[in-house]
Backbone of each chain as nested JSON, in Angstrom:
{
  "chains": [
    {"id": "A", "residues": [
      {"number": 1, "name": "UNK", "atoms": {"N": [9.441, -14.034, 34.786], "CA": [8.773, -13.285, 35.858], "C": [7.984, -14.24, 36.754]}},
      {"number": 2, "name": "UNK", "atoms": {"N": [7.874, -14.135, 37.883], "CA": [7.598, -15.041, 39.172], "C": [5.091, -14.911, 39.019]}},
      {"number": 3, "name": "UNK", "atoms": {"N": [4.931, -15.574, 38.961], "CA": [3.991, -16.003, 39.186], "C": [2.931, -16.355, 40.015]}},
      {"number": 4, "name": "UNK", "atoms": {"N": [1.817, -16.479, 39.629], "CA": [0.714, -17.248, 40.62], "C": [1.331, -18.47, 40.288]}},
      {"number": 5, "name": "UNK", "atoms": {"N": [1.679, -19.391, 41.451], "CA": [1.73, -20.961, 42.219], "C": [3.274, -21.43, 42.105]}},
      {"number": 6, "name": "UNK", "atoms": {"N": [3.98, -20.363, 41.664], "CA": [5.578, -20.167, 41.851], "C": [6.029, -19.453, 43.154]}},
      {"number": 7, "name": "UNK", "atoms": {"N": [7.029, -20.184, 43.834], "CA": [7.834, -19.627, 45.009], "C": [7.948, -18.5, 45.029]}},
      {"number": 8, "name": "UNK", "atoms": {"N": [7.788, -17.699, 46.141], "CA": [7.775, -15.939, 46.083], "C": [9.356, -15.488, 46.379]}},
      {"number": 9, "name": "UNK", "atoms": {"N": [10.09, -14.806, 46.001], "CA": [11.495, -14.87, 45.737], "C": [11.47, -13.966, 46.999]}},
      {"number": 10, "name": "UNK", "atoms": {"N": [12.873, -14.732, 48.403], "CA": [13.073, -14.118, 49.385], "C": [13.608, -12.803, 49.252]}},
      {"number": 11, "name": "UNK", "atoms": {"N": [13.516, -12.046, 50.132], "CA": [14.023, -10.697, 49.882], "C": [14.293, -10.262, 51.607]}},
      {"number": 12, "name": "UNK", "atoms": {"N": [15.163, -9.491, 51.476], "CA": [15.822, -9.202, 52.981], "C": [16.092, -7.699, 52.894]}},
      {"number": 13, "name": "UNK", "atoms": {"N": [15.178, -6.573, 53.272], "CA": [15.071, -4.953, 53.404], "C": [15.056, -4.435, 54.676]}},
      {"number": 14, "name": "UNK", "atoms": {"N": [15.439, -2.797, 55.011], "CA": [15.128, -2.524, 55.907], "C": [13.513, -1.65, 56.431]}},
      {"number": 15, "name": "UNK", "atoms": {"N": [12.883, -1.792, 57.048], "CA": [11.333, -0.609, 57.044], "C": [11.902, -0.036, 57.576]}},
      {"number": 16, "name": "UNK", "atoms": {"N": [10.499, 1.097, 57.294], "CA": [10.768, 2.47, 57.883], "C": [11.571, 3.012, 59.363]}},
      {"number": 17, "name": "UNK", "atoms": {"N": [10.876, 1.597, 60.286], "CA": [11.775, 1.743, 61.864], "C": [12.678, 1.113, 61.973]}},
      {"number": 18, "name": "UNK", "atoms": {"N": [13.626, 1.047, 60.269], "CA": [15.027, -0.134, 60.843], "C": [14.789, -1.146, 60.793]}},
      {"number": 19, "name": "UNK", "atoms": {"N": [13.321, -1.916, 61.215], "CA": [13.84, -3.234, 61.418], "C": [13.897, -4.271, 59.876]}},
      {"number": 20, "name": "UNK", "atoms": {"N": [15.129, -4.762, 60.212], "CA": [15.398, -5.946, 58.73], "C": [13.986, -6.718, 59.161]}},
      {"number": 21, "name": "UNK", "atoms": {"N": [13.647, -6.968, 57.48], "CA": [12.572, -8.225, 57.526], "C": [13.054, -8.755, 56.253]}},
      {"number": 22, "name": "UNK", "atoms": {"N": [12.523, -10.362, 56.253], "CA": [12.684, -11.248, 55.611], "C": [11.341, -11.617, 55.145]}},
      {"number": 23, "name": "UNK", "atoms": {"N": [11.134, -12.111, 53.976], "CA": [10.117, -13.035, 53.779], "C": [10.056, -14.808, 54.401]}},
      {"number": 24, "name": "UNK", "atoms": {"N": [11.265, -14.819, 54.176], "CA": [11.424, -16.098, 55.101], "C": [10.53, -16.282, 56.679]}},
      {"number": 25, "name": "UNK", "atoms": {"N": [10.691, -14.931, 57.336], "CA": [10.464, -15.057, 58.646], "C": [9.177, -15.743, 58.963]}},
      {"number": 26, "name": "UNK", "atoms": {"N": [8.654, -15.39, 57.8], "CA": [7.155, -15.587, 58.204], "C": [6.422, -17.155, 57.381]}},
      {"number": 27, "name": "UNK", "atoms": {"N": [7.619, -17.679, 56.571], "CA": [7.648, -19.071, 56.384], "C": [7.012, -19.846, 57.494]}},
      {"number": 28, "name": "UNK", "atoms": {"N": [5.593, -20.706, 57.359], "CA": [5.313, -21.916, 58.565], "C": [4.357, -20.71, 59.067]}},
      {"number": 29, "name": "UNK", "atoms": {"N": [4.064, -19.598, 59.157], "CA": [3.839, -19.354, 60.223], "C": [2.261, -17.921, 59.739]}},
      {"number": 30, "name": "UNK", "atoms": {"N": [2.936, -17.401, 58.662], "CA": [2.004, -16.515, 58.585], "C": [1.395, -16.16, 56.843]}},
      {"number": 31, "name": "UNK", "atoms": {"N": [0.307, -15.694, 56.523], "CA": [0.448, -15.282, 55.297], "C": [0.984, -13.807, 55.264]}},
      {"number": 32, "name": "UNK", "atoms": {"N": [1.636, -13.589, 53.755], "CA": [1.879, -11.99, 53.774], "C": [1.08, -11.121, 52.55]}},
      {"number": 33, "name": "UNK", "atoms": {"N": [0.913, -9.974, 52.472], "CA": [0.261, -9.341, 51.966], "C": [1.414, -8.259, 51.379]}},
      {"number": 34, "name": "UNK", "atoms": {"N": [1.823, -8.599, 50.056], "CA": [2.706, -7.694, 49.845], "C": [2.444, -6.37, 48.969]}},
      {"number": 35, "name": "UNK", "atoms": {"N": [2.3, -4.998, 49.184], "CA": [1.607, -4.042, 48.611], "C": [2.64, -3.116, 48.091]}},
      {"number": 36, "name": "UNK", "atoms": {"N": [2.927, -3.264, 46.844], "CA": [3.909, -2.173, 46.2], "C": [3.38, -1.26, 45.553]}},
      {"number": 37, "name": "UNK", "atoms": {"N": [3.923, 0.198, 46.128], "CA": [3.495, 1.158, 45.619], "C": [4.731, 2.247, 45.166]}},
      {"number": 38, "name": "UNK", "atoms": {"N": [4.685, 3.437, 44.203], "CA": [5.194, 4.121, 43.482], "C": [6.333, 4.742, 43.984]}},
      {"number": 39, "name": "UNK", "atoms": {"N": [5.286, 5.641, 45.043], "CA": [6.288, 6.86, 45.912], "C": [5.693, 7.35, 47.516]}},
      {"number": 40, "name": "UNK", "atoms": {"N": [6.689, 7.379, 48.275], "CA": [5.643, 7.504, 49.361], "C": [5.228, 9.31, 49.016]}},
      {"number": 41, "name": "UNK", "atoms": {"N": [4.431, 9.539, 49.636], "CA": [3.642, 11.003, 49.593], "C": [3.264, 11.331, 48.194]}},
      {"number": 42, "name": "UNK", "atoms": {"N": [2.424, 10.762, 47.677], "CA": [1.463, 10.767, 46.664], "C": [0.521, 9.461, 46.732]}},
      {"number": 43, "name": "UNK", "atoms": {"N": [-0.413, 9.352, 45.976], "CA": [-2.216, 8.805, 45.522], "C": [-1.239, 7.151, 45.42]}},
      {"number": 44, "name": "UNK", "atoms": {"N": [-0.001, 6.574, 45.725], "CA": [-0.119, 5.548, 45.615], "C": [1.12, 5.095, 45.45]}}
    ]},
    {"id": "B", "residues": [
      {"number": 1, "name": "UNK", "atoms": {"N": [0.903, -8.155, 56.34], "CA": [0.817, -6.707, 55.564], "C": [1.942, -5.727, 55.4]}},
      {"number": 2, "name": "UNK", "atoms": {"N": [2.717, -6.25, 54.236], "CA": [4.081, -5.226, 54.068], "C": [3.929, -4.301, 52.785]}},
      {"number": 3, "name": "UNK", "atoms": {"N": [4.293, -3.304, 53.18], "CA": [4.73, -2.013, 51.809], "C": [5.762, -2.19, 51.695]}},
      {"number": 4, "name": "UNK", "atoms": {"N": [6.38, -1.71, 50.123], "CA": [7.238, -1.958, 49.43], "C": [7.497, -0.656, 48.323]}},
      {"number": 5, "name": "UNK", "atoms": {"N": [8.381, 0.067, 48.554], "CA": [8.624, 1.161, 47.145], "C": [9.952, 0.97, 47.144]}},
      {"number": 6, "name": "UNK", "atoms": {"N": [10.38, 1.787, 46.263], "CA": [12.074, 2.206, 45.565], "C": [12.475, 3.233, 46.445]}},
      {"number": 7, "name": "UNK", "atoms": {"N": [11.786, 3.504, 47.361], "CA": [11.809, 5.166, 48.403], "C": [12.895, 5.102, 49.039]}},
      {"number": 8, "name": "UNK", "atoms": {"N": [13.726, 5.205, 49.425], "CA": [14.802, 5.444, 50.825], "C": [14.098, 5.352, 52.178]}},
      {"number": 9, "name": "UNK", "atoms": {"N": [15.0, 4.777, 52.842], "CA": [13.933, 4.786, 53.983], "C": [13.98, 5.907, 54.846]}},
      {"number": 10, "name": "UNK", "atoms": {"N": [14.709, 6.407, 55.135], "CA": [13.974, 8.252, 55.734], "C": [12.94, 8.492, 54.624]}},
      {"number": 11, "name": "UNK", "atoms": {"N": [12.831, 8.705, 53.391], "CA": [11.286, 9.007, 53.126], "C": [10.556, 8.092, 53.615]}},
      {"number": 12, "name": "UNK", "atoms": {"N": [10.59, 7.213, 53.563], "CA": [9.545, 6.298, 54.154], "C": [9.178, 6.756, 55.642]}},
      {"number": 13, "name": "UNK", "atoms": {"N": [10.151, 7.039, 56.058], "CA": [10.029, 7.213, 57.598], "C": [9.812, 8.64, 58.037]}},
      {"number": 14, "name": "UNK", "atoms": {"N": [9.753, 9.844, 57.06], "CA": [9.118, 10.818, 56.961], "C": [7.154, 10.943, 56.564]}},
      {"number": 15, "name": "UNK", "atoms": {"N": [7.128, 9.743, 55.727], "CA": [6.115, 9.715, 55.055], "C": [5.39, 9.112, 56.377]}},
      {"number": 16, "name": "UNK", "atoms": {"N": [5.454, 8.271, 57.02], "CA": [4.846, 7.948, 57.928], "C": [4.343, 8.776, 59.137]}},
      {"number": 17, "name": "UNK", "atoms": {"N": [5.51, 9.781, 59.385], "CA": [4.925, 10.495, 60.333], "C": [4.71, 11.848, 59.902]}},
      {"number": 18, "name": "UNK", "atoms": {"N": [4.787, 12.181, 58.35], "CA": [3.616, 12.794, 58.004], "C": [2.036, 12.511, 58.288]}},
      {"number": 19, "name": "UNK", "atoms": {"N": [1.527, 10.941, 58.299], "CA": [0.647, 10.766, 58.488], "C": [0.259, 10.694, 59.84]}},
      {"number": 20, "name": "UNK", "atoms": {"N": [0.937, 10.745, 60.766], "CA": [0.696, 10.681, 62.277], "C": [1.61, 10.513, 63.725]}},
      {"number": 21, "name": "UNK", "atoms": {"N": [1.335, 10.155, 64.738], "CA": [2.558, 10.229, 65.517], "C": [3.518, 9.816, 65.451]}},
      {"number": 22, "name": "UNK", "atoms": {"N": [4.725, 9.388, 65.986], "CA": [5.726, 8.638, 65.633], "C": [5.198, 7.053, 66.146]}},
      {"number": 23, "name": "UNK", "atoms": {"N": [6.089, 6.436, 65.478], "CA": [5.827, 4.807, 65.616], "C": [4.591, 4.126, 65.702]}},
      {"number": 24, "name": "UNK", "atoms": {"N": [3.573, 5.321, 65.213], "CA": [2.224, 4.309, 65.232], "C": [1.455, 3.808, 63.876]}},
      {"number": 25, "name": "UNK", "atoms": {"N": [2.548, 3.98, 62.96], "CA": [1.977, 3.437, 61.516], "C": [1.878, 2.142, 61.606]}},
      {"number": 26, "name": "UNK", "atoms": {"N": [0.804, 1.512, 61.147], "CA": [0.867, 0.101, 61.443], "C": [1.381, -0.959, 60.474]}},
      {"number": 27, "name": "UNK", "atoms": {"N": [1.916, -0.373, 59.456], "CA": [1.971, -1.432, 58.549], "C": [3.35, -1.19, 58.38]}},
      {"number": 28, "name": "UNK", "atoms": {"N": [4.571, -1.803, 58.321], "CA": [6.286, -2.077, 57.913], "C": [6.082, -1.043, 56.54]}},
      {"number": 29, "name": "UNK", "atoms": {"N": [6.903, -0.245, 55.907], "CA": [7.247, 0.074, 54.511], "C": [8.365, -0.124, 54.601]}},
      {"number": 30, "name": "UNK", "atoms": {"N": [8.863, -1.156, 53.796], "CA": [10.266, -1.912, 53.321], "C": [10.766, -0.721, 51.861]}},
      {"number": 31, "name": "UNK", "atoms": {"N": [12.186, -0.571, 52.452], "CA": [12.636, 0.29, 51.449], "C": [14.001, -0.274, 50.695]}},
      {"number": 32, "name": "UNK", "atoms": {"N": [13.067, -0.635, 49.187], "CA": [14.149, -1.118, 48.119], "C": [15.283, -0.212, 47.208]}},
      {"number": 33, "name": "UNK", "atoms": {"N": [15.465, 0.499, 48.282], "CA": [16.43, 1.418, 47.362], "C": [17.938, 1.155, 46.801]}},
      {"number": 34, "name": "UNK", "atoms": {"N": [18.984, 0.384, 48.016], "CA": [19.627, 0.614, 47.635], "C": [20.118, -1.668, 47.517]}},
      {"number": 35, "name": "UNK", "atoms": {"N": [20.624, -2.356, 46.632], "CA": [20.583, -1.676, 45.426], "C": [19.529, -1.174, 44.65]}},
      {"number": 36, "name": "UNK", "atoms": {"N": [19.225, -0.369, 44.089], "CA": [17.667, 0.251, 43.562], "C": [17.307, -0.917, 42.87]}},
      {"number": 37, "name": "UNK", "atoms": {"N": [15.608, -0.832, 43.72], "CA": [14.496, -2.122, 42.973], "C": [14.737, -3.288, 42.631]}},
      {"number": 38, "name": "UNK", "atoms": {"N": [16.224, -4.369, 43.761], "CA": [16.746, -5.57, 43.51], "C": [15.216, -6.338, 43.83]}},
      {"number": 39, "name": "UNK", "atoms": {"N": [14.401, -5.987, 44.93], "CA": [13.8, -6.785, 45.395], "C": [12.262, -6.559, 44.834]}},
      {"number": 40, "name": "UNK", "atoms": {"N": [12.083, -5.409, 43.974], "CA": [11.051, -4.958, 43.514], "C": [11.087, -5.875, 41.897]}},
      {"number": 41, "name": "UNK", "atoms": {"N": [11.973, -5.694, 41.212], "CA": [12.735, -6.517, 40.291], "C": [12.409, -7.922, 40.528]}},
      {"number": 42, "name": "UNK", "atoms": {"N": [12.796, -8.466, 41.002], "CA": [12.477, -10.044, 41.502], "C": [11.075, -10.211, 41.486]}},
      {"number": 43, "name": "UNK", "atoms": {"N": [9.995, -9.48, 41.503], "CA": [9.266, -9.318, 41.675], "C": [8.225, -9.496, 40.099]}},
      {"number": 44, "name": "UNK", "atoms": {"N": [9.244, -8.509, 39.457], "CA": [8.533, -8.557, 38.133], "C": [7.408, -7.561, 37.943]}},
      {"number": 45, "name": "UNK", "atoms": {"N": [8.186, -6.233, 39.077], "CA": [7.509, -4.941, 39.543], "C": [8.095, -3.798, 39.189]}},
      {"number": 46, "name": "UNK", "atoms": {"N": [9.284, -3.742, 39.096], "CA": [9.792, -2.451, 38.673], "C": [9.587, -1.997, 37.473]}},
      {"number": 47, "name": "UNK", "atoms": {"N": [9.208, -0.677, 37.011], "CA": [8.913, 0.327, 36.239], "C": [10.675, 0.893, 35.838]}},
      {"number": 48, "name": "UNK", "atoms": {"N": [11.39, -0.066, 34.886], "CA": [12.83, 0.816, 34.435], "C": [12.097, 2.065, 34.178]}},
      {"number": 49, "name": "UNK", "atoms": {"N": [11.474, 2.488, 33.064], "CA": [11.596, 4.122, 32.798], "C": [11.467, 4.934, 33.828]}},
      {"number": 50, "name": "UNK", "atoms": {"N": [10.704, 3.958, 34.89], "CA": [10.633, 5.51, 35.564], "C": [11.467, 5.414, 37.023]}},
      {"number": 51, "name": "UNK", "atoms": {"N": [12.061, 4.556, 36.978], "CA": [12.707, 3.317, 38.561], "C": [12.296, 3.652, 39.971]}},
      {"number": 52, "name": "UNK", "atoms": {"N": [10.567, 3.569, 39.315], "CA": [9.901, 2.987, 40.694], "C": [9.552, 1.919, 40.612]}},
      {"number": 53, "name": "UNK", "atoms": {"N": [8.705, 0.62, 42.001], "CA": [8.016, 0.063, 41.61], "C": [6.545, 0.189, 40.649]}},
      {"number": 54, "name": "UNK", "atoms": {"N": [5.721, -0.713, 40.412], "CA": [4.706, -0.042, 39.729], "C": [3.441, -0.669, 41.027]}},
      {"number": 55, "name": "UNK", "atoms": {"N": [2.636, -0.41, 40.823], "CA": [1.485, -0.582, 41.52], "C": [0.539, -1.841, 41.826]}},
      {"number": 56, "name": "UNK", "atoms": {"N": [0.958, -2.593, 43.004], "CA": [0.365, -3.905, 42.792], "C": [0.41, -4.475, 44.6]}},
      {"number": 57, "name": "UNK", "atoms": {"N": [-0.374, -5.699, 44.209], "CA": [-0.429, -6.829, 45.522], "C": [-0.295, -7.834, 45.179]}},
      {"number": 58, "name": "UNK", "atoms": {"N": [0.501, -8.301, 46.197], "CA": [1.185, -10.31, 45.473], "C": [0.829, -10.728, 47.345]}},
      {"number": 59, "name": "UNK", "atoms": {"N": [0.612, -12.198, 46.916], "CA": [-0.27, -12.374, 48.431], "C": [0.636, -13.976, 48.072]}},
      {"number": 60, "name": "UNK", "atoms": {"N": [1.42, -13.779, 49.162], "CA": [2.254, -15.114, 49.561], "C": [1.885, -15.769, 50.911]}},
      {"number": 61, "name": "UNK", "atoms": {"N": [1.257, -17.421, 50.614], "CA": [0.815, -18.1, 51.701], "C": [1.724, -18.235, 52.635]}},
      {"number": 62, "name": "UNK", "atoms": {"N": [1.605, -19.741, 53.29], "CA": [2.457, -19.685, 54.267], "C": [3.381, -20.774, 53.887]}},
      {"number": 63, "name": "UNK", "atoms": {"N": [3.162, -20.972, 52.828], "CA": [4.362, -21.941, 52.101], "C": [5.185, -21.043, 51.638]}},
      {"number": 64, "name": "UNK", "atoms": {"N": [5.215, -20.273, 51.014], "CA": [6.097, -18.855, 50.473], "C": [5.52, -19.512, 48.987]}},
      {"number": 65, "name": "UNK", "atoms": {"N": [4.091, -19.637, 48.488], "CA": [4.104, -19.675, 47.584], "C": [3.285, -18.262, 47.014]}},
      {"number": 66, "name": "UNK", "atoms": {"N": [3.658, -17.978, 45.823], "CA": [2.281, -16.532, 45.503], "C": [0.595, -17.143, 45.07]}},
      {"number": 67, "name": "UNK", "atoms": {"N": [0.242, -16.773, 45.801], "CA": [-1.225, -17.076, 45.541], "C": [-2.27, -15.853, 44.651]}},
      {"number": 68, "name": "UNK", "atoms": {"N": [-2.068, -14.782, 44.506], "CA": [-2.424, -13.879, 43.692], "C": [-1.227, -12.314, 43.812]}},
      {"number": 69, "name": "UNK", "atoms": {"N": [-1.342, -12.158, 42.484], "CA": [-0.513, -11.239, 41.836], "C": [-1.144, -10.232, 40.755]}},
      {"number": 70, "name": "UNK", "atoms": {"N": [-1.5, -9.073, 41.21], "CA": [-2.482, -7.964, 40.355], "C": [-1.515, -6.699, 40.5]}},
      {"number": 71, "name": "UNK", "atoms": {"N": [-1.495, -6.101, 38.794], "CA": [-1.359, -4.474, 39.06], "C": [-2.496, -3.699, 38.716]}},
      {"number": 72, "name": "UNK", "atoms": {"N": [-2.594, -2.65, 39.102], "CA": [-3.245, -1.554, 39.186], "C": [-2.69, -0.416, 39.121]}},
      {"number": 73, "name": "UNK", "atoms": {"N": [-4.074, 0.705, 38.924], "CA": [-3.419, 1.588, 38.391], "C": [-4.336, 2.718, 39.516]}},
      {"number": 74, "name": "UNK", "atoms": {"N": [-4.07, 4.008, 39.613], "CA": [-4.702, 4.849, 40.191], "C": [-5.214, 6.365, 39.531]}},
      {"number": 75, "name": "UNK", "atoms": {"N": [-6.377, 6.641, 39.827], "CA": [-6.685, 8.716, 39.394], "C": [-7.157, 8.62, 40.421]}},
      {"number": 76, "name": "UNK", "atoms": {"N": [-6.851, 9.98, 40.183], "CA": [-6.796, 11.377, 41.609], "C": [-7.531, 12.026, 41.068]}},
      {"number": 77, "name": "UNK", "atoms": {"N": [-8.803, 12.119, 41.416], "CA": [-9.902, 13.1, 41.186], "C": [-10.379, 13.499, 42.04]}},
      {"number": 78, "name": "UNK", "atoms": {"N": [-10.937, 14.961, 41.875], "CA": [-11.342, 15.655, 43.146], "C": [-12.972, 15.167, 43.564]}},
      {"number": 79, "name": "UNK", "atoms": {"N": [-13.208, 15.341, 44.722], "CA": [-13.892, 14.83, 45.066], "C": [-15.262, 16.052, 45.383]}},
      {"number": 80, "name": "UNK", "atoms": {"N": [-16.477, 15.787, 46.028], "CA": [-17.717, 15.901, 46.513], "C": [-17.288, 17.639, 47.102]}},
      {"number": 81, "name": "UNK", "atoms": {"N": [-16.525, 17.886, 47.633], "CA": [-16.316, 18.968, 48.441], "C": [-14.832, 19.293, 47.493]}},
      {"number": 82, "name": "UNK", "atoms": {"N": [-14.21, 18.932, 46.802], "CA": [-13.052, 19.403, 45.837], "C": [-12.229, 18.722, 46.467]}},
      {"number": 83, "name": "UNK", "atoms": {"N": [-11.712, 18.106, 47.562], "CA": [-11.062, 17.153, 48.124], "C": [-10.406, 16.211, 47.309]}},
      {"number": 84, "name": "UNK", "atoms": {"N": [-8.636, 15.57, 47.396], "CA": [-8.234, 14.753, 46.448], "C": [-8.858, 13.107, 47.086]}},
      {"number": 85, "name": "UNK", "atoms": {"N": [-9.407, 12.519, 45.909], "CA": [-10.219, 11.233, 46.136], "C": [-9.641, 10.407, 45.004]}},
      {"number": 86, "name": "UNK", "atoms": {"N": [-8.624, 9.043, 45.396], "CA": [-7.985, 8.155, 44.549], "C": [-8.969, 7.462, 43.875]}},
      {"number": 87, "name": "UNK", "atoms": {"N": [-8.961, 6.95, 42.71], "CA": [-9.868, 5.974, 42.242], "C": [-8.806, 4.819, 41.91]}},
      {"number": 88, "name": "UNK", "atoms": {"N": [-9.478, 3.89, 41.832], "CA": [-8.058, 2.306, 41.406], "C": [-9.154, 1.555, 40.895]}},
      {"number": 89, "name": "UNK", "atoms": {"N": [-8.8, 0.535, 39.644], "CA": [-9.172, -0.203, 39.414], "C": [-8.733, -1.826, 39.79]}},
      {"number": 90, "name": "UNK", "atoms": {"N": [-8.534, -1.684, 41.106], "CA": [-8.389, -2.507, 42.17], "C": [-8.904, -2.767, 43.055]}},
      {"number": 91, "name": "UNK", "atoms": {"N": [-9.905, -4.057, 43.085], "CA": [-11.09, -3.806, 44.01], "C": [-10.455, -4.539, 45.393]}},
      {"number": 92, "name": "UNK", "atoms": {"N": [-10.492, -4.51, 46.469], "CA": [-10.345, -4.548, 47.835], "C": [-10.91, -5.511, 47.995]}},
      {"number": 93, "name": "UNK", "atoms": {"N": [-12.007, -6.13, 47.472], "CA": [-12.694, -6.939, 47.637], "C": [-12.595, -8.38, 47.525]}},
      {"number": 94, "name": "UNK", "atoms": {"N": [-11.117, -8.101, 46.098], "CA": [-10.927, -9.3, 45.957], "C": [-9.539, -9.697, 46.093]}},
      {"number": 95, "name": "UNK", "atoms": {"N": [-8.827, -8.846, 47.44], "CA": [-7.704, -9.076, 47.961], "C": [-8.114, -9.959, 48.824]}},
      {"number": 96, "name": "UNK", "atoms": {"N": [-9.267, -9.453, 50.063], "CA": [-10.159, -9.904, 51.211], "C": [-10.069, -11.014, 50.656]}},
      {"number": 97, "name": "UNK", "atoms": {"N": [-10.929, -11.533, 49.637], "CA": [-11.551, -13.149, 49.61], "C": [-10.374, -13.793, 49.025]}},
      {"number": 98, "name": "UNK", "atoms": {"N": [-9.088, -13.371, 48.958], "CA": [-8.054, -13.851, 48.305], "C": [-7.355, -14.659, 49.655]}},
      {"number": 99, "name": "UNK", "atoms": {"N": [-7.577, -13.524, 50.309], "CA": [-6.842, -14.371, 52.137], "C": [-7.666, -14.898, 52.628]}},
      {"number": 100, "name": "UNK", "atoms": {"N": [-9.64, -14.784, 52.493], "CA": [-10.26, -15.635, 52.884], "C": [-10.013, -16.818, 52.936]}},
      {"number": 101, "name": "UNK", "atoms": {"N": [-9.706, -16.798, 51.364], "CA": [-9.673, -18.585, 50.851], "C": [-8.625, -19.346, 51.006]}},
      {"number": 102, "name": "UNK", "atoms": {"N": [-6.948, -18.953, 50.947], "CA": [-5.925, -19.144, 51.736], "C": [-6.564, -19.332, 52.641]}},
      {"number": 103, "name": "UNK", "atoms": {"N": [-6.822, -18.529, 54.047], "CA": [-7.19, -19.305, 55.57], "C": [-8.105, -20.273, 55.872]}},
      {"number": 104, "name": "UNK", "atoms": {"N": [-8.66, -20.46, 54.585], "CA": [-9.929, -21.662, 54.779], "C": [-9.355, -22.674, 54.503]}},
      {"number": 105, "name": "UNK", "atoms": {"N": [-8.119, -22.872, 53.556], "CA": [-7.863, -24.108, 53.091], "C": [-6.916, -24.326, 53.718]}},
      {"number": 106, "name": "UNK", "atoms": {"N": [-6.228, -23.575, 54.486], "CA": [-5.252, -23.604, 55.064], "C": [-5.778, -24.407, 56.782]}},
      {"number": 107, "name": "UNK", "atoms": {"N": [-7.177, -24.049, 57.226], "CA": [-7.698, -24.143, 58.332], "C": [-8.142, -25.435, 58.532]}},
      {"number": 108, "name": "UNK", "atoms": {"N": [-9.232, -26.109, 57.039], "CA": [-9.168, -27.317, 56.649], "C": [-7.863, -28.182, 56.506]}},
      {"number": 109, "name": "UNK", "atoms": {"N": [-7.298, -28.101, 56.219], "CA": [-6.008, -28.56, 55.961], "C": [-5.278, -29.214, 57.182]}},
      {"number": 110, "name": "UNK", "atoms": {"N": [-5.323, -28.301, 58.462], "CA": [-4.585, -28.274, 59.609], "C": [-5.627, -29.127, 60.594]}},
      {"number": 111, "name": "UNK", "atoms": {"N": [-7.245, -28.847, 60.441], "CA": [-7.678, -29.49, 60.977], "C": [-7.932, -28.831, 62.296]}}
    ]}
  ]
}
């Protein structure tokens, strides 16, 4: 299982408005904040 | 700031404008459904029994390395006026100083 100070494993999905994102994209350039949650329309 | 569930993305994209007009949710919800939870999985997030993700924040710099990785959990208790009010034993507080300190060293760093 992937870790604190281990490479964050790329992943390529679509959001809610379609648009594909990458984790890559934001390689060099930004931090990300990744927030996984259960189910949409419920406490989380 | 990305969301992440096992949802389909029409729920996702229902769920959003349940909460308000169209296209003004501000935050992406990335939907790992199909193949179900490949990318939630990788993660070292998915819940097999129940094949959702489970409840968490992983905070990747700008190296693509993970710099913090927490789950949590949530109750739904009613609140002051009977109102539903989440509780988490996930403090907010120490997501904040988690990207604080990423952008400081990151800021030092760059100079």
């Amino acid at each position: 299982m992937v870790d604190v100070g281990q490479p964050a494993p790329d992943f390529d999905l679509i959001d809610h408005n379609k648009r594909q994102t990458t984790l890559s994209q934001f390689k060099g350039r930004k931090n990300v904040v990744l927030s996984f949650f259960v189910f949409a329309f419920t406490d989380g | 700031m990305l969301g992440i569930s096992a949802d389909s993305r029409p729920t996702l994209a229902a769920y959003t404008l349940s909460l308000g007009p169209s296209l003004s949710y501000p935050i992406p919800l990335l939907s790992d459904f199909h193949p179900h939870g490949r990318m939630i999985r990788s993660y070292g997030l998915y819940n097999e029994e129940k094949g959702t993700s489970l409840r968490a924040v992983v905070i990747v710099d700008k190296e693509g390395i993970i710099r913090f990785k927490r789950t949590y959990t949530t109750v739904l208790k009613a609140g002051p006026t009977g109102q539903g009010e989440v509780e988490t034993d996930l403090d907010p507080a120490d997501i904040l100083a988690e990207v604080e300190k990423i952008q400081r060293f990151s800021t030092t760093r760059t100079g």
